[in-house]
N, C-alpha and C positions, 0 to 999 in steps of 0.2 A: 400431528405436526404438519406445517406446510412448508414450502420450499416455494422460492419464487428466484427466479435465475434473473442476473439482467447480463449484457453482453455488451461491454463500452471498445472503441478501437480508437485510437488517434495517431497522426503519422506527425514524427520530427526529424529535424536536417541532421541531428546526433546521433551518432553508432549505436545497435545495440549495445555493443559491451559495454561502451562509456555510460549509456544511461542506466545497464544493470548493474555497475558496481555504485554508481552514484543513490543511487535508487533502491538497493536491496541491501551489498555487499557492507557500504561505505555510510548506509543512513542514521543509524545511531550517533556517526558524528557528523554527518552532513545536515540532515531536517534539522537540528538543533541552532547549528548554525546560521543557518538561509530562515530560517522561522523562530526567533528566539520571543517573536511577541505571542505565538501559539504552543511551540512545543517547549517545554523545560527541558527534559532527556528524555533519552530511548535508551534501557535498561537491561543486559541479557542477566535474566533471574535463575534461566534450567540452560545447563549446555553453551557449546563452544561458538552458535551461529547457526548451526547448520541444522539438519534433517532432527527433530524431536526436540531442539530449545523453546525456549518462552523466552519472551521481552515482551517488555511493559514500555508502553510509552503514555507519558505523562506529559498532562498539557500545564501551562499558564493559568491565573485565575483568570485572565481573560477569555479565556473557551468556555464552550456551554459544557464540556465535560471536564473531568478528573485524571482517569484514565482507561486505556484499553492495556487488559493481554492479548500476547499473540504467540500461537502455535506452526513453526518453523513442522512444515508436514512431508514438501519436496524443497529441496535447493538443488538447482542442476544450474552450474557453471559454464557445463561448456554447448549448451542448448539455449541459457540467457530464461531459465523460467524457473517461477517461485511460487511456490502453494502454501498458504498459510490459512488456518482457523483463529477468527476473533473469536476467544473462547470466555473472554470476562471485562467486564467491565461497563460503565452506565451508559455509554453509549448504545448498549445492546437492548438497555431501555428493560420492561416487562414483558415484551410482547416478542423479540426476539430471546431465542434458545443458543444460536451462534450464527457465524455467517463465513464461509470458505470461500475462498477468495485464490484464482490462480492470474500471475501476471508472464506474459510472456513476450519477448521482444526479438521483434524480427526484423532482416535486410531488407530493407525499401529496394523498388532500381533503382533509385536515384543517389545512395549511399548511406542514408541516415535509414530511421529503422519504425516501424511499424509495431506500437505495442495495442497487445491485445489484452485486456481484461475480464474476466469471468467473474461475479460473487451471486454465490448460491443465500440466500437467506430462509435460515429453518425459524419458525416460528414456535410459537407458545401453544397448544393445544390446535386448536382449528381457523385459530387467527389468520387472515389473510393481509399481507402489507400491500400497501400499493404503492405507485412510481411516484407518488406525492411525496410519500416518507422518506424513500431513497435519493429522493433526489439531493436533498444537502451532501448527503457524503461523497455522493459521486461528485459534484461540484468541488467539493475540499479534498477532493481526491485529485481534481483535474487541478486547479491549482498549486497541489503540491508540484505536480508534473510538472508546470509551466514555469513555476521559479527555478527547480534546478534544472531543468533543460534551459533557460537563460541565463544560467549560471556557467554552467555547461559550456556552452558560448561564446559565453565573455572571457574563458579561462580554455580554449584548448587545449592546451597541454594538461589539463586536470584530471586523470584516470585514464589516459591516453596510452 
């Protein structure tokens, strides 16, 4: 098996707290909402949210995929960081085995907050991915980001 780590970071004018309850705490009803042409719901299938549940999120037939699970692995509150494993589903394709994934958000100096992202990607036998194949997701990762941080925004008082 191989692992190929990547390391994203982006800064926005939003608190962490606000963007980790909008973004972790609050997104089974918030991505549905702000994304109804990609996501259908986000589903908790094992457990309360927290450290050891599953959710499934389930897309639109307009996405290239179905759906993913996801494995709830840390949830820390009052640090603003989240580790999770995609542990199924066809976005993981044949060639990926899973992919762990830590996010974590931190105080800018300027007030808003600094998130950093971690996904480790374990592969299929001696398969090796490259930044080619990752790149979409990190792109629809970054997207995600960029709509509710202008949601974010436009609604101050929203998790505030």
């Amino acid at each position: 098996m191989g692992v190929t780590k990547i390391n994203q970071e982006f800064a926005s004018p939003v608190s962490p707290g606000r963007l980790f309850k909008a973004l972790i705490l609050e997104s089974s009803n918030l991505i549905p909402k702000l994304l109804p042409q990609f996501v259908k719901s986000i589903d908790t299938l094992e457990g309360s949210g927290g450290s050891g549940s599953i959710e499934q999120v389930n897309f639109t037939e307009s996405s290239h995929f179905k759906y993913v699970k996801n494995r709830i692995n840390e949830l820390d509150k009052e640090n603003y960081v989240c580790k999770y494993t995609m542990i199924e589903g066809d976005a993981l394709g044949d060639k990926l085995e899973y992919i762990e994934n830590e996010i974590k958000f931190e105080t800018s100096d300027n007030g808003g907050s600094i998130c950093k992202m971690t996904s480790e990607y374990h592969t299929v036998g001696s398969y090796e991915i490259n930044e080619e194949e990752i790149k979409g997701g990190k792109e629809s990762a970054m997207g995600i980001y960029k709509v509710v941080e202008a949601y974010l925004l436009e609604n101050p008082h929203i998790y505030a």
